[in-house]
C-alpha positions in Angstrom: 7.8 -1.8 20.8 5.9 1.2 22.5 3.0 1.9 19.6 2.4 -0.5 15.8 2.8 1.8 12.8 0.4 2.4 10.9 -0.8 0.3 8.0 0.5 2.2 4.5 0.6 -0.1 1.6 -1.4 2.4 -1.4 -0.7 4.1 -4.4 -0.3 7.8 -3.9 -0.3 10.7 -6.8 0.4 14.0 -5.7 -1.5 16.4 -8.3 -1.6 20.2 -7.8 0.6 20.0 -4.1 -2.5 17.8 -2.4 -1.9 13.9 -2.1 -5.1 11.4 -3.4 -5.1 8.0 -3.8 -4.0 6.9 -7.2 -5.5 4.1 -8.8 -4.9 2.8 -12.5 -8.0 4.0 -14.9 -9.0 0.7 -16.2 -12.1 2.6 -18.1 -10.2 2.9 -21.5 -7.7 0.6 -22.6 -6.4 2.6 -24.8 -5.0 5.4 -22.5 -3.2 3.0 -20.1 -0.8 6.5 -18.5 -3.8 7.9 -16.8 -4.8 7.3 -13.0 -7.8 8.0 -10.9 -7.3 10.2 -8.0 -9.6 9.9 -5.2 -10.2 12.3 -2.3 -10.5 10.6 1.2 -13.8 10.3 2.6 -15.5 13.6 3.9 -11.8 15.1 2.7 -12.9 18.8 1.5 -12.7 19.6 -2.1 -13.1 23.6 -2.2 -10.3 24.5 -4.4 -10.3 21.8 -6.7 -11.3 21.7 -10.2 -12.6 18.8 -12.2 -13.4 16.4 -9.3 -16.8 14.7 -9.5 -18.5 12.8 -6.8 -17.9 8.7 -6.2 -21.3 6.7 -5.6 -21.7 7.5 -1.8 -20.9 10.7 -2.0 -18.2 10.8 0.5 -15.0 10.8 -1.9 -14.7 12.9 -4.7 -12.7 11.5 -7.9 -11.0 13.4 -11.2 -8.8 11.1 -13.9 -5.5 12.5 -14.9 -2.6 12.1 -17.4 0.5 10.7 -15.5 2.5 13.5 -16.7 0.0 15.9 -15.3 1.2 14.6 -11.4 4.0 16.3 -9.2 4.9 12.4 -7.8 3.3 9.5 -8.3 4.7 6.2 -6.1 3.9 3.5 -4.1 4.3 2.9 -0.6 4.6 -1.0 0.9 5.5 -2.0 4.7 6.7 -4.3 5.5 8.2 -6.8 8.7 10.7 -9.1 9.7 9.7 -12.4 11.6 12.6 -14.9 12.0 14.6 -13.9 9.5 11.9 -13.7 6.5 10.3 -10.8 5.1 6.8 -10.4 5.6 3.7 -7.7 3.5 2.2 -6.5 6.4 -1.7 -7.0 5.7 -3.1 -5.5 8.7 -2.9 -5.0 12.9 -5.0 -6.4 15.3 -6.3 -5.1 18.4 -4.8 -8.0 20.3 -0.9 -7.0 19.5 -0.7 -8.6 16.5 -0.1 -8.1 12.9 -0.3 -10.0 9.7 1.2 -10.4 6.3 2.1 -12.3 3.2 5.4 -13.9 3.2 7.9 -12.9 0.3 10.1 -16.0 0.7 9.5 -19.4 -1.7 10.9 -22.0 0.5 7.7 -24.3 1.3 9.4 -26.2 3.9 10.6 -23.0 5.6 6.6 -22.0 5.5 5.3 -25.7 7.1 7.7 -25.3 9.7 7.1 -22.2 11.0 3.3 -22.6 10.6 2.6 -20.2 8.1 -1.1 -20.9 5.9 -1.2 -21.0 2.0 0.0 -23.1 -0.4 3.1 -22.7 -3.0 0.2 -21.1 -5.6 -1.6 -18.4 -3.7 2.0 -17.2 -1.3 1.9 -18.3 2.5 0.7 -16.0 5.0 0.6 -15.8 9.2 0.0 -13.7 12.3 2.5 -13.0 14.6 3.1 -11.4 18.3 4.5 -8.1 17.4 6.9 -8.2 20.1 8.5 -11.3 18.0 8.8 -8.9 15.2 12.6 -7.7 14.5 11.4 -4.8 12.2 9.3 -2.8 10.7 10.3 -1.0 7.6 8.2 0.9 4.2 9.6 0.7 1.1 8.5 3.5 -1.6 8.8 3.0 -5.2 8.8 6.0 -7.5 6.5 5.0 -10.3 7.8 8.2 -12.4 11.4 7.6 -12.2 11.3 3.6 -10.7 13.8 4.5 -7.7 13.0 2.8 -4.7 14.0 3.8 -1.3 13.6 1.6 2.2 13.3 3.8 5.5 12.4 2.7 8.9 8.9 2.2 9.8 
């Protein structure tokens, strides 16, 4: 494999043709279809209305309606390592990546090396050359289609 992907596992709302993180707004309870869009750090906000400052200044942040957003939906990569599917967690420097296992077979996970416990999910790193794939899969949180492309 030439270059890793990138990492992408986030939340995303498009609102007004620009794409923020979107977060769920756990602020009121009772208003559980609105999400928290956040600019990315230093991102510039001429142009946009109703976005206030985060602590730190350097991301900006506005709550919306879900109905108010063009697309709202969530992006998760993922791996293959011997067969089992793998959350990829992160990249290292050294050629390797890391991830949480989505399989439930704890002998599987004891044999192959793979930390955890049956509570918590089972997680490894791995060589990424011993990686068979690499692959996102987005889930349309306004519609709930989800489609899988190649990473």
């Amino acid at each position: 494999m030439a270059e890793l992907p990138f990492l992408h596992n986030e939340t995303v709302g498009v609102f007004q043709g620009r794409r923020f993180l979107a977060l769920r707004d756990t602020s009121d309870r009772s208003k559980p279809n609105r999400r928290k869009l956040w600019t990315q750090p230093g991102e510039d906000v001429s142009g946009l209305t109703g976005f206030t400052p985060r602590p730190g200044g350097e991301r900006y942040e506005r709550i919306v309606h879900r109905d108010e957003l063009d697309a709202l939906y969530s992006d998760r990569m993922y791996f293959v390592w011997k067969g089992q599917t793998f959350l990829v967690t992160g990249f290292g420097d050294d050629g390797r990546v890391s991830g949480y296992w989505q399989g439930g077979d704890i002998a599987w996970a004891r044999e192959h090396g793979l930390r955890g416990n049956q509570y918590d999910g089972h997680f490894g790193t791995f060589p990424v050359d011993e990686v068979e794939e690499f692959y996102v899969e987005r889930k349309d949180l306004l519609t709930g289609r989800t489609e899988r492309r190649d990473a």
